[in-house]
PDB file as gemmi writes it, atoms N, CA and C in Angstrom:
CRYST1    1.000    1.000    1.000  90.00  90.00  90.00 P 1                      
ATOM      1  N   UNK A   1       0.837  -1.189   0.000  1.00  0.00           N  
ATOM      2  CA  UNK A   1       0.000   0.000   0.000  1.00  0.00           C  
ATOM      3  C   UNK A   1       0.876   1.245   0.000  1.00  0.00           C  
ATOM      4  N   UNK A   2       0.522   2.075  -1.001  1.00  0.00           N  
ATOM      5  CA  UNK A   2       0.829   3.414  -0.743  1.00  0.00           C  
ATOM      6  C   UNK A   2       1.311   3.835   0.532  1.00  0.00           C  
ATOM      7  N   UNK A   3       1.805   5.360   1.226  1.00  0.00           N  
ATOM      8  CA  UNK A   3       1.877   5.593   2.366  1.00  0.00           C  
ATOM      9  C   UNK A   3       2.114   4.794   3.655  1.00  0.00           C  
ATOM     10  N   UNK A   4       2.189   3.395   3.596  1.00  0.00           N  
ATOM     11  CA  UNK A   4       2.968   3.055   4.875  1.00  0.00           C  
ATOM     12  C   UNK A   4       4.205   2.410   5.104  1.00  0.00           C  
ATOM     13  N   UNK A   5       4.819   2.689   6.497  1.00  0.00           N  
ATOM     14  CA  UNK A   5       5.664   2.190   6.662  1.00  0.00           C  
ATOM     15  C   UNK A   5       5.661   1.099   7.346  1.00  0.00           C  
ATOM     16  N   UNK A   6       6.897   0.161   7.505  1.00  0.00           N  
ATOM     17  CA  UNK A   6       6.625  -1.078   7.964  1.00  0.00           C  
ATOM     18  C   UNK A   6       8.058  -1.492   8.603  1.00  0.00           C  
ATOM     19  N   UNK A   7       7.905  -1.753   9.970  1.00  0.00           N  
ATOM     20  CA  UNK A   7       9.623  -2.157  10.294  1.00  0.00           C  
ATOM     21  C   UNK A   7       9.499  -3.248  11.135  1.00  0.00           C  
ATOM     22  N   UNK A   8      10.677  -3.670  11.317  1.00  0.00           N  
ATOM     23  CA  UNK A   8      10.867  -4.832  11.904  1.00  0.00           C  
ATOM     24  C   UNK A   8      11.759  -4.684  13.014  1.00  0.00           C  
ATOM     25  N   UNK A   9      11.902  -4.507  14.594  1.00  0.00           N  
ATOM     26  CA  UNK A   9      13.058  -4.446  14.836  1.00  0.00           C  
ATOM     27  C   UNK A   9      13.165  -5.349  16.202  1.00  0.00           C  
ATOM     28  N   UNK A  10      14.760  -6.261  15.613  1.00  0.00           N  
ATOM     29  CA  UNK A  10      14.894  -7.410  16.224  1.00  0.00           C  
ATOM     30  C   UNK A  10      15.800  -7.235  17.187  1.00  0.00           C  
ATOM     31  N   UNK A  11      15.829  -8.043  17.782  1.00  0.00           N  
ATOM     32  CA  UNK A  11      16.571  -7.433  19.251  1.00  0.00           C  
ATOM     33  C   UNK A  11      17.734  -9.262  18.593  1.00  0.00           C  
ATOM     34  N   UNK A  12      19.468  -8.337  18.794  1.00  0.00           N  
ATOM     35  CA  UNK A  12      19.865  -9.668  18.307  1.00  0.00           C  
ATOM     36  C   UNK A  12      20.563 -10.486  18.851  1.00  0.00           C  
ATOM     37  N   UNK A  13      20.167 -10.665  20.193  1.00  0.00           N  
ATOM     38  CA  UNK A  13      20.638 -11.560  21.144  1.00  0.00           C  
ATOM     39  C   UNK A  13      19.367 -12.501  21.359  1.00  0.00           C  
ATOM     40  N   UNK A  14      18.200 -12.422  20.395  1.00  0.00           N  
ATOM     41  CA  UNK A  14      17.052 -13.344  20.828  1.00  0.00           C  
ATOM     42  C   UNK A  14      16.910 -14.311  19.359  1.00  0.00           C  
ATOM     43  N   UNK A  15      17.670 -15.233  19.939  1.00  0.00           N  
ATOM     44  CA  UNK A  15      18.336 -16.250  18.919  1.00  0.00           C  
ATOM     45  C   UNK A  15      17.771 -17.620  19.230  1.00  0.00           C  
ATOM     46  N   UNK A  16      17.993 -18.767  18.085  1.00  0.00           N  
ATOM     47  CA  UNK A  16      17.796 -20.205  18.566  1.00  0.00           C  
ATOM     48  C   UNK A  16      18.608 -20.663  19.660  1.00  0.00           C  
ATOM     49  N   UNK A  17      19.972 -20.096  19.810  1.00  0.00           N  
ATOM     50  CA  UNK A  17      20.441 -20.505  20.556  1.00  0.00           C  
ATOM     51  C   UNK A  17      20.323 -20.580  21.836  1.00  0.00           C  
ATOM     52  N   UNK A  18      20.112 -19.127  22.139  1.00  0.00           N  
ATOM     53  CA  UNK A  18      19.777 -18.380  23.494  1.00  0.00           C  
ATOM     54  C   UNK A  18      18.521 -19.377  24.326  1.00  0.00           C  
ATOM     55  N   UNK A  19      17.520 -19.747  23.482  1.00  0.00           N  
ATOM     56  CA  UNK A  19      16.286 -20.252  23.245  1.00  0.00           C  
ATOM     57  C   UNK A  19      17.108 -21.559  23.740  1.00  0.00           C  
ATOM     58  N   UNK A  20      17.273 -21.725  22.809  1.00  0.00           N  
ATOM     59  CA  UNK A  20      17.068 -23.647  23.199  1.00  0.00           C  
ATOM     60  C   UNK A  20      18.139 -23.706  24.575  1.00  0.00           C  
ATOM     61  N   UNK A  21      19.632 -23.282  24.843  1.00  0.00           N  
ATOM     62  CA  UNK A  21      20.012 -23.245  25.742  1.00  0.00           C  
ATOM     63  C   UNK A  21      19.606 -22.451  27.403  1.00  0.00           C  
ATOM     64  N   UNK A  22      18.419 -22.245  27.017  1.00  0.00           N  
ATOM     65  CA  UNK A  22      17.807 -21.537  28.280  1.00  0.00           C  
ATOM     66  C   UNK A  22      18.691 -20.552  28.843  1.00  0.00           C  
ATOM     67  N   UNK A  23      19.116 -19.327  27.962  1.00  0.00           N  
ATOM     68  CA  UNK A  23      20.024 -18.471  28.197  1.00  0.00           C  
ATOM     69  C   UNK A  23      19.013 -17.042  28.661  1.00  0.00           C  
ATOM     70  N   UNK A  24      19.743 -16.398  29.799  1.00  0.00           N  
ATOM     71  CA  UNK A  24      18.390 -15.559  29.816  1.00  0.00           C  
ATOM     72  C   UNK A  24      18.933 -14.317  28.705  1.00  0.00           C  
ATOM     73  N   UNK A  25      17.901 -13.343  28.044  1.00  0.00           N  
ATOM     74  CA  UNK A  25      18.058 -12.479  27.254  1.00  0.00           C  
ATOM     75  C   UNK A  25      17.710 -11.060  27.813  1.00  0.00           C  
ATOM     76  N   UNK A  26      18.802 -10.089  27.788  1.00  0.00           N  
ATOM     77  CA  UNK A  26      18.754  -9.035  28.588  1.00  0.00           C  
ATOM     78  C   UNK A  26      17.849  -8.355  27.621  1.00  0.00           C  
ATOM     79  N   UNK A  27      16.855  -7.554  28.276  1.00  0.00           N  
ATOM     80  CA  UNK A  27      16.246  -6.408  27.519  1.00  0.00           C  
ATOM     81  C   UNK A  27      16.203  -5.445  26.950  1.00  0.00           C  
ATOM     82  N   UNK A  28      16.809  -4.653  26.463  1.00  0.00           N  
ATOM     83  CA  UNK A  28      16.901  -3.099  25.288  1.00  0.00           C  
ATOM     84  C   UNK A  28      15.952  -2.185  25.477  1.00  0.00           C  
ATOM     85  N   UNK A  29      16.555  -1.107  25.470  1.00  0.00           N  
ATOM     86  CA  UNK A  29      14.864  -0.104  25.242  1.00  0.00           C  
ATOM     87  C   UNK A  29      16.150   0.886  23.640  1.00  0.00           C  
ATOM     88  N   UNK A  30      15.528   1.982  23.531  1.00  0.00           N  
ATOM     89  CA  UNK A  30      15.931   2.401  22.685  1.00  0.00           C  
ATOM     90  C   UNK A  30      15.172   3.715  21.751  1.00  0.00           C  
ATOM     91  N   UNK A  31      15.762   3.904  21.170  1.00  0.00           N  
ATOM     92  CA  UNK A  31      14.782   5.196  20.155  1.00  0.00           C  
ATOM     93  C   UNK A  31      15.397   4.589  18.417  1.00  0.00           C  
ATOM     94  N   UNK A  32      14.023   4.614  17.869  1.00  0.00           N  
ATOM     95  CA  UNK A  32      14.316   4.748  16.677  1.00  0.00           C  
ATOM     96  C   UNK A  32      14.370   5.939  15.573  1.00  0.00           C  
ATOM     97  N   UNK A  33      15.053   6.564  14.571  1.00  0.00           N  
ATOM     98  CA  UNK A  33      14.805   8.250  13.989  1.00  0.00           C  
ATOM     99  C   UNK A  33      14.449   7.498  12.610  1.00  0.00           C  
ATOM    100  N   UNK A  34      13.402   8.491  12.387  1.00  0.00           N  
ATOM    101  CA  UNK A  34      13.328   8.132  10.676  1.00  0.00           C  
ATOM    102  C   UNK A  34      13.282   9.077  10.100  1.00  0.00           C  
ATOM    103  N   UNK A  35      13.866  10.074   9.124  1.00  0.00           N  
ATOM    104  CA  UNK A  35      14.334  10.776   8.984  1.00  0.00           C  
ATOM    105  C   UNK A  35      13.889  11.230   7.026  1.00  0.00           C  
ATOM    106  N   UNK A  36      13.464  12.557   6.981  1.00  0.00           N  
ATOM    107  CA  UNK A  36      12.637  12.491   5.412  1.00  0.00           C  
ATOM    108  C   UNK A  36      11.205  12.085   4.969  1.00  0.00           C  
ATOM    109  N   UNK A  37      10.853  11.890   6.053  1.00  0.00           N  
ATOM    110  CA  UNK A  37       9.246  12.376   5.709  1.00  0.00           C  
ATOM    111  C   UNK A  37       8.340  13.193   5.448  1.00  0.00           C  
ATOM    112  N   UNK A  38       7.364  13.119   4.938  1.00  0.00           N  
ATOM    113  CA  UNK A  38       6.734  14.083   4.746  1.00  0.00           C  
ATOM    114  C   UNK A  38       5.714  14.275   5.713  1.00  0.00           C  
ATOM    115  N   UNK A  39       5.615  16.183   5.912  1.00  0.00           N  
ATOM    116  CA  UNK A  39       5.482  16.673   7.120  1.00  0.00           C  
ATOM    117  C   UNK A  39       3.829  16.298   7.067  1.00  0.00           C  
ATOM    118  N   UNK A  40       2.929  15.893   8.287  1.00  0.00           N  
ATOM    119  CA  UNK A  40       1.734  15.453   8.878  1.00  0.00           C  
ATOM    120  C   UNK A  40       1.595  14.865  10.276  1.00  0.00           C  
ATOM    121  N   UNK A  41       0.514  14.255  10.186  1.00  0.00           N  
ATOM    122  CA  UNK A  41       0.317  13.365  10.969  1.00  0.00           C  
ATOM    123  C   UNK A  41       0.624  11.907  11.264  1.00  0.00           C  
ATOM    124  N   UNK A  42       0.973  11.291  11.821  1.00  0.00           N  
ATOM    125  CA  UNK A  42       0.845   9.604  11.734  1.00  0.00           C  
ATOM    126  C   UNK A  42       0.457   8.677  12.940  1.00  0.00           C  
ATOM    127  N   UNK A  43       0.068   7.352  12.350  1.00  0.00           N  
ATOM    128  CA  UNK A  43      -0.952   6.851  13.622  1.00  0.00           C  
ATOM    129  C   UNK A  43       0.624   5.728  13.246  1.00  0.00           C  
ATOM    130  N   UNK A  44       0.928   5.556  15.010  1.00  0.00           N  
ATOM    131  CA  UNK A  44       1.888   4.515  15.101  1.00  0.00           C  
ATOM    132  C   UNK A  44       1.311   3.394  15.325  1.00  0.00           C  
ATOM    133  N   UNK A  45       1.404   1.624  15.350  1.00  0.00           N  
ATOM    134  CA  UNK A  45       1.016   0.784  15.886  1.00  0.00           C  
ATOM    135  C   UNK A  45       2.114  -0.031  15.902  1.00  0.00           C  
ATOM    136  N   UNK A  46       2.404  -0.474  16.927  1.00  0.00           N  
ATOM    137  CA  UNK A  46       3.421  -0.935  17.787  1.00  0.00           C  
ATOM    138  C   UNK A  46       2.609  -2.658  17.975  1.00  0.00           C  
ATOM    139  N   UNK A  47       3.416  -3.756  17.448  1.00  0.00           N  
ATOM    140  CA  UNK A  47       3.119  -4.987  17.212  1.00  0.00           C  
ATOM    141  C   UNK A  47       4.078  -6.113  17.858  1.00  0.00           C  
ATOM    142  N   UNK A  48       3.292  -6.734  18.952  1.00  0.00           N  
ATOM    143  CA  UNK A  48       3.896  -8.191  19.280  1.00  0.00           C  
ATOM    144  C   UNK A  48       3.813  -8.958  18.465  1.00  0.00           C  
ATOM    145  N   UNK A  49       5.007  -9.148  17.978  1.00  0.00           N  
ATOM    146  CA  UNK A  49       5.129 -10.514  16.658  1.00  0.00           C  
ATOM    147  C   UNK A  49       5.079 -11.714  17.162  1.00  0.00           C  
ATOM    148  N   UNK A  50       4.873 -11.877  18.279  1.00  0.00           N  
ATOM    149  CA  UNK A  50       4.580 -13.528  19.200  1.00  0.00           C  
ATOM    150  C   UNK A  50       3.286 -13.596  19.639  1.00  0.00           C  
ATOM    151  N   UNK A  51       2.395 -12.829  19.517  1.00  0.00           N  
ATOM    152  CA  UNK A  51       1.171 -12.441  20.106  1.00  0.00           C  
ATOM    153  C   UNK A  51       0.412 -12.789  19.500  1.00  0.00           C  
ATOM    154  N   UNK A  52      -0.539 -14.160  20.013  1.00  0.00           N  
ATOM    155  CA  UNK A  52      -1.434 -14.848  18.880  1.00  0.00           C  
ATOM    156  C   UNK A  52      -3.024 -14.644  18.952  1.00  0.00           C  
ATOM    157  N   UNK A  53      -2.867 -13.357  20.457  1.00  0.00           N  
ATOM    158  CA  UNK A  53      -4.077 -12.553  20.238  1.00  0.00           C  
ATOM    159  C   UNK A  53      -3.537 -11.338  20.709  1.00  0.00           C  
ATOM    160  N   UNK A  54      -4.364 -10.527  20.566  1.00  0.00           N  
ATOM    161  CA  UNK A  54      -4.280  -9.121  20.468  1.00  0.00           C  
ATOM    162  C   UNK A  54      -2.867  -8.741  20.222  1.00  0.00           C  
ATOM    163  N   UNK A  55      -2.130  -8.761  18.947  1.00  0.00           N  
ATOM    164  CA  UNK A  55      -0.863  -8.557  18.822  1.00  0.00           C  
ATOM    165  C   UNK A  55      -0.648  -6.700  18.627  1.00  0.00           C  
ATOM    166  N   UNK A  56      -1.566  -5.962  18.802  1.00  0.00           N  
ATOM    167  CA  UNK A  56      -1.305  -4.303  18.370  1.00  0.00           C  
ATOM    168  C   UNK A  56      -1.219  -4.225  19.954  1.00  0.00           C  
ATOM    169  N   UNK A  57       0.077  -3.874  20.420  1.00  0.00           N  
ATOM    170  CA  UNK A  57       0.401  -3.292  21.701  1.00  0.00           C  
ATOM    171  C   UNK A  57      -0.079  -2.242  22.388  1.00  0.00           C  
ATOM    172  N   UNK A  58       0.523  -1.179  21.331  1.00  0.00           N  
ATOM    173  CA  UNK A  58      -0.020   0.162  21.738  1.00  0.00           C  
ATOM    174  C   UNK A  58      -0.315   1.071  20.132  1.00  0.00           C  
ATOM    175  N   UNK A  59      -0.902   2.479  20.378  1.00  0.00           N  
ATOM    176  CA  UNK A  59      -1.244   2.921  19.172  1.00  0.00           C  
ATOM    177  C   UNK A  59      -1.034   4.339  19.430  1.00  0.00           C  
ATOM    178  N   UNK A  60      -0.088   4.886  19.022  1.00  0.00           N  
ATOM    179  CA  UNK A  60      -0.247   6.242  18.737  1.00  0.00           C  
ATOM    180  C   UNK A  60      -0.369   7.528  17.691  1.00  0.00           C  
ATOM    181  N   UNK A  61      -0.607   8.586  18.016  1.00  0.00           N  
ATOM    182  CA  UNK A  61      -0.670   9.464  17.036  1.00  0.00           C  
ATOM    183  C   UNK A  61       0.416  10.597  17.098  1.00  0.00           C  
ATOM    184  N   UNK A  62       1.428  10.591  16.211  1.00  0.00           N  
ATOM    185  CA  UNK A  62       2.104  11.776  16.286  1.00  0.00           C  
ATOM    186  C   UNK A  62       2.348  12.741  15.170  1.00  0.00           C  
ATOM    187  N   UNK A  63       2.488  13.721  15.353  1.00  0.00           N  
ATOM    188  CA  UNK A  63       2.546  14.733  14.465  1.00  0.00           C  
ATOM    189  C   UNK A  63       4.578  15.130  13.864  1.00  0.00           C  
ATOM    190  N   UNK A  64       4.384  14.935  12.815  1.00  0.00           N  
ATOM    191  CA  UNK A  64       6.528  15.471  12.611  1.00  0.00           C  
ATOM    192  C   UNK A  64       6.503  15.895  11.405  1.00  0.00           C  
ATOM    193  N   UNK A  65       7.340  17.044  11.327  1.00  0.00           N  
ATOM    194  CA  UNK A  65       7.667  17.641  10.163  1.00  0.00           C  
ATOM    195  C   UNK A  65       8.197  16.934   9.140  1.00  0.00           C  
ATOM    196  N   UNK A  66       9.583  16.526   9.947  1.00  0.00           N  
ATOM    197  CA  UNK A  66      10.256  15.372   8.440  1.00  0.00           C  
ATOM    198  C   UNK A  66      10.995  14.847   9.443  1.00  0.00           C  
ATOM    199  N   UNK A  67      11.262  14.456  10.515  1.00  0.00           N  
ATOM    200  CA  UNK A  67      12.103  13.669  11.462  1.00  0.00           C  
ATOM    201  C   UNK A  67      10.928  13.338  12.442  1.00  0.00           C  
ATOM    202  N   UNK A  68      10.813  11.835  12.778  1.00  0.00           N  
ATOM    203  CA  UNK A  68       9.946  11.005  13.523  1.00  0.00           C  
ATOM    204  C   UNK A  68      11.018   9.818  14.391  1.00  0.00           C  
ATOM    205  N   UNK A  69      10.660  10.377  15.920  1.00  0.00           N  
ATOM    206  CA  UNK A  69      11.638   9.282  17.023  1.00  0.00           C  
ATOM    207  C   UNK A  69      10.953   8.748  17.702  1.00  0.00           C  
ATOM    208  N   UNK A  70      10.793   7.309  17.198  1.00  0.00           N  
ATOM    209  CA  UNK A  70       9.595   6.419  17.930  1.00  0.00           C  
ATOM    210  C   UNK A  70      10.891   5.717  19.169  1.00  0.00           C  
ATOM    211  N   UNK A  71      10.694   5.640  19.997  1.00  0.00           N  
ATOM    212  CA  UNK A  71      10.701   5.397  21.441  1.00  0.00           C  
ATOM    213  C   UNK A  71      10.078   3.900  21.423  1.00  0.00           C  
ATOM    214  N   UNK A  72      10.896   2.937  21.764  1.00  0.00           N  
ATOM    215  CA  UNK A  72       9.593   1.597  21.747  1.00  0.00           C  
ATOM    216  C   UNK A  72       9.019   1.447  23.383  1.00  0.00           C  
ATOM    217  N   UNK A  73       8.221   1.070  23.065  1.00  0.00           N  
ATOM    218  CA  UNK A  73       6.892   1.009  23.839  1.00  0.00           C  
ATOM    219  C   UNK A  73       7.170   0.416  25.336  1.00  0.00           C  
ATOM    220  N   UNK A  74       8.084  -0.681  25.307  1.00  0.00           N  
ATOM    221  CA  UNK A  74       8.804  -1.153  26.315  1.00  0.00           C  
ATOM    222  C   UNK A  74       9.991  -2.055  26.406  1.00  0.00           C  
ATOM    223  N   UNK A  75      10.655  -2.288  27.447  1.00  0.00           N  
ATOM    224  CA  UNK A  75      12.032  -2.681  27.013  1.00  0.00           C  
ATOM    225  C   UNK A  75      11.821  -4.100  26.455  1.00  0.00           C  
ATOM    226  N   UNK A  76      12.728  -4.385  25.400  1.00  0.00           N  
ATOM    227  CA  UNK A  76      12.765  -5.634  24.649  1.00  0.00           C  
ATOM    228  C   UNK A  76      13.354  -6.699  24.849  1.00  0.00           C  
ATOM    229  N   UNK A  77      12.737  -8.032  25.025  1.00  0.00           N  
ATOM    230  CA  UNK A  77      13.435  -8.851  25.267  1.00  0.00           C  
ATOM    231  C   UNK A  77      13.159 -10.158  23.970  1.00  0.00           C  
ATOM    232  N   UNK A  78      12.603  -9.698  23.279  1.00  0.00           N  
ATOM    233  CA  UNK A  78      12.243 -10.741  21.517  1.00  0.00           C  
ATOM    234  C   UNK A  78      12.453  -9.260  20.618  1.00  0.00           C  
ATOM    235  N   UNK A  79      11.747  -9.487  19.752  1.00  0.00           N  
ATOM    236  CA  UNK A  79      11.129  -8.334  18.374  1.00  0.00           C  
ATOM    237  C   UNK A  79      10.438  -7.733  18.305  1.00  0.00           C  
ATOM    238  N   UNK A  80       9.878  -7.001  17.853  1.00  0.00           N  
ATOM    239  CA  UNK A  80       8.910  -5.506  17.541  1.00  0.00           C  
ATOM    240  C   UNK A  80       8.392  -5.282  16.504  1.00  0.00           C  
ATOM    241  N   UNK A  81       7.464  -5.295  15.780  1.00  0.00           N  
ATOM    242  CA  UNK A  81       7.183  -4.394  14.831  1.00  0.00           C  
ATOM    243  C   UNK A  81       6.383  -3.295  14.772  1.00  0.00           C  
ATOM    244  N   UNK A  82       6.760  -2.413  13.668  1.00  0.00           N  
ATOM    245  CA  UNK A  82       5.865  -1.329  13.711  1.00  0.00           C  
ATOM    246  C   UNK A  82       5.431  -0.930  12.035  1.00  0.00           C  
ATOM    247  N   UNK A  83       4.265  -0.454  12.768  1.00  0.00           N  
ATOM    248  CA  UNK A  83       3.363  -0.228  11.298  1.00  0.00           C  
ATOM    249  C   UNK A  83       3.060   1.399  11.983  1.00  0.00           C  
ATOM    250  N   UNK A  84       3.654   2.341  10.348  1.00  0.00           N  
ATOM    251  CA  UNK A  84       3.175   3.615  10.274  1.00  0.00           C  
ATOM    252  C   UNK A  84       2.261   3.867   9.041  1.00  0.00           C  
TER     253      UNK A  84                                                      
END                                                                             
């Protein structure tokens, strides 16, 4: 579709390995910049990719000229996605 964005962001210490060896996986928080957009509005949705119900976390609306710093939602200990 036109107009959206779509990201993926993996945290990369959450591996098969980690997994199968019952390793614990420290958590991340972080900011993401995206940088060259065009200036409006946008509705964020913030997605548990393990979540086999209600996988839309949280949802926001922010406003940016041409630089957008999504902040994730909470500290990470798997993957993220986000749909703008």
């Amino acid at each position: 579709m036109h107009g959206l964005i779509h990201l993926l962001i993996q945290h990369t210490s959450h591996t098969c390995v980690h997994l199968v060896n019952q390793q614990s996986i420290p958590a991340v928080s972080g900011i993401i910049t995206l940088r060259d957009l065009k200036a409006g509005t946008y509705q964020v949705d913030w997605w548990d990719t393990y979540a086999t119900t209600a996988p839309v976390l949280n949802t926001e609306t922010m406003s940016v000229t041409d630089t957008m710093k999504l902040e994730l939602p909470q500290p990470l200990a798997t993957d993220i996605a986000v749909k703008i």
